[in-house]
Structure formats: structure tokens, C-alpha cells
LOVONU-74856 format. One line per field, with one value per residue (C-alpha): y negated, z negated, x; residue number from 1; residue in three letters. Coordinates in nm, 4 decimals, always signed. Layout:
# residues N
Y <- [Y, ...];
Z <- [Z, ...];
X <- [X, ...];
seq <- [NUM, ...];
type <- [ALA, ...];
//
This chain:
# residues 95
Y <- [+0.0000, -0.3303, -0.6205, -0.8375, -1.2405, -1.2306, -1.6095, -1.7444, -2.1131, -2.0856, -1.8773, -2.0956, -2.4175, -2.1714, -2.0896, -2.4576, -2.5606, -2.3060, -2.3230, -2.6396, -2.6167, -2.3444, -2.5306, -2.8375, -2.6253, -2.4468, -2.8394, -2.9086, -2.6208, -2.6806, -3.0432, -2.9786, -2.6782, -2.8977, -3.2019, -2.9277, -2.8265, -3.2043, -3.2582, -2.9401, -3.0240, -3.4124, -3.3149, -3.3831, -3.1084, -2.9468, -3.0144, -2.8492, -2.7149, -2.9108, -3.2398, -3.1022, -3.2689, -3.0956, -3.0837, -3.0232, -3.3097, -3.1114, -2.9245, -3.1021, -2.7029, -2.6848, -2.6204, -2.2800, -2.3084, -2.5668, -2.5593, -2.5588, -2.5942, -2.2599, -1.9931, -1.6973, -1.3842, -1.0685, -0.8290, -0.4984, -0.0967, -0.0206, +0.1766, +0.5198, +0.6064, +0.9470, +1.0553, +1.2756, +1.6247, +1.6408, +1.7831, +2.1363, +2.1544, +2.3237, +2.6794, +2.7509, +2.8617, +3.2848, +3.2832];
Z <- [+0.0000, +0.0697, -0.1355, -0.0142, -0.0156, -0.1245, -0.0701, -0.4285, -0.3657, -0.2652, -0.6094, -0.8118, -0.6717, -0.6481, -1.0403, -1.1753, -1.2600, -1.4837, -1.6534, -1.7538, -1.8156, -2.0647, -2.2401, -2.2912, -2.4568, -2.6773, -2.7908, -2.8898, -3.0476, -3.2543, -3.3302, -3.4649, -3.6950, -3.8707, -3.8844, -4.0384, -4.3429, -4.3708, -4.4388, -4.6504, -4.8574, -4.9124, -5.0223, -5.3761, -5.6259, -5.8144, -6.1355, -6.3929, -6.7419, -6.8684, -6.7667, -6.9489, -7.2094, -7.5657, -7.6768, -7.4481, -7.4831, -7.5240, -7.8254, -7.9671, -7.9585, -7.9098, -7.5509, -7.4988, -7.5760, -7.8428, -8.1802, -8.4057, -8.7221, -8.8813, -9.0533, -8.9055, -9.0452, -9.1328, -8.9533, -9.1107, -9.0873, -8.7443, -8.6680, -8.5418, -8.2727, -8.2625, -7.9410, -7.8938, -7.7110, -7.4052, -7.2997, -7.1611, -6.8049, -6.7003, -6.5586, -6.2478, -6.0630, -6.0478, -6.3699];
X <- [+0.0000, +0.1507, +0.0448, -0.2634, -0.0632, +0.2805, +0.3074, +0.3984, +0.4152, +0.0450, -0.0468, +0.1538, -0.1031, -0.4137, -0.3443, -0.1976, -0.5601, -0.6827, -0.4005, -0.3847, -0.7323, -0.6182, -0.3288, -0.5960, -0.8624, -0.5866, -0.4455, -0.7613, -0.8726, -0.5260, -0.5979, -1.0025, -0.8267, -0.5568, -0.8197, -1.0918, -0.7319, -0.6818, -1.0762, -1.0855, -0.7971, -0.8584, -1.2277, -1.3643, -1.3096, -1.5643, -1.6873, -1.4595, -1.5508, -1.3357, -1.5051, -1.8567, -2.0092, -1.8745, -2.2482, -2.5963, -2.8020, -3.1713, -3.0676, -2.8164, -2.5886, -2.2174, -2.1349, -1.9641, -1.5759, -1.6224, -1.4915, -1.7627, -1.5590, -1.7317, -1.5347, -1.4391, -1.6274, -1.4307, -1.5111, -1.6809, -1.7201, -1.7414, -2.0962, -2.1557, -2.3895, -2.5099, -2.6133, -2.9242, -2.8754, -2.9967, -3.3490, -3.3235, -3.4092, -3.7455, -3.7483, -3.7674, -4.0521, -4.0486, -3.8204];
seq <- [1, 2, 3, 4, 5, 6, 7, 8, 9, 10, 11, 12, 13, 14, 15, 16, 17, 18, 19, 20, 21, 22, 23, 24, 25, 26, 27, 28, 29, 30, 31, 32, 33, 34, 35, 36, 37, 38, 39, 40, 41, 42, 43, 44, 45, 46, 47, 48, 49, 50, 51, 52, 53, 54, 55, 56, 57, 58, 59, 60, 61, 62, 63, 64, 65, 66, 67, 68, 69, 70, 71, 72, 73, 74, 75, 76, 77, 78, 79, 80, 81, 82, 83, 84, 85, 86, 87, 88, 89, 90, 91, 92, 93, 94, 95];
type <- [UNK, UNK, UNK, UNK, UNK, UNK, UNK, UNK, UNK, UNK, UNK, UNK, UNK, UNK, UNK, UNK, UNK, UNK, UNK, UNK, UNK, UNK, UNK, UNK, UNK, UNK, UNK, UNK, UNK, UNK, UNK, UNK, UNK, UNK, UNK, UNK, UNK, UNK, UNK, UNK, UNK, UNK, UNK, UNK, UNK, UNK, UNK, UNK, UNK, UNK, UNK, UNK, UNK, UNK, UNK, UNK, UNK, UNK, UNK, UNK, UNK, UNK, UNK, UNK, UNK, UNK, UNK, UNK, UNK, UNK, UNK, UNK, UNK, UNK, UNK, UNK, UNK, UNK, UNK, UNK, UNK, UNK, UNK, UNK, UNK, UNK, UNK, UNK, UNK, UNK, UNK, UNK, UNK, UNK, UNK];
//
């Protein structure tokens, strides 16, 4: 088989076009995904729980983490829990 145009000065202009076309599309593709890190990065952080109040204002309870100031109570026995036994599974049908 012999191949169809071997002319490569005429492939080289057939196939400039798209290829350029491709190099643009992958610039900006490049430029929207380090503008999206920049915006992503420079964003506001959340709300920590460090910046929460130290007391909720409808009860007027210590917010979790807070020291309250109460002794610690020591701790006692630990409990047992006994288990119950298991049922026994039904017989079978012809048993």
C-alpha cells in the first residue's frame, strides 16, 4: 500500500488551525483553573468554634468546651452487665 498524500508542507497548513485552536482552549482552560485556586484560597473562612459565644443566649448554659468551674467527680465501681442467654431456636418442621 503506498500512502494516500505524502506532501507534508500541505499537512503541516491543512493541520496549523486546529491546533492552535487546541493550544488556545488548553491556555484558557489553565488560566479559569488557577483564577478558580486564587478565588478558593482568598475566600472567607468558616466560622470556627473558637469564635462562638462561651455561653448560648436562650438558656443562659455553658457552651460545649467551656470551663464551668465545677469539681471533678471521682469516679466509682465500674458496673456489670449481665447478658441474657440467648433464645433457643425453634425446631424444624419434620423434627
Amino acid at each position: 500500500m503506498s500512502q494516500p498524500e505524502g506532501d507534508l508542507k500541505k499537512q503541516k497548513r491543512r493541520h496549523i488551525g486546529p491546533l492552535a485552536g487546541i493550544s488556545i482552549a488548553l491556555g484558557v482552560a489553565l488560566l479559569l483553573f488557577v483564577g478558580y485556586l486564587f478565588y478558593s484560597v482568598d475566600s472567607e473562612p468558616a466560622v470556627d468554634a473558637v469564635d462562638a459565644p462561651a455561653e448560648l443566649p436562650e438558656t443562659g448554659l455553658p457552651a460545649e468546651g467551656t470551663d464551668t468551674g465545677a469539681t471533678t467527680v471521682e469516679p466509682t465501681a465500674p458496673q456489670v452487665i449481665e447478658e441474657e442467654p440467648a433464645p433457643e431456636p425453634a425446631p424444624l418442621p419434620g423434627e
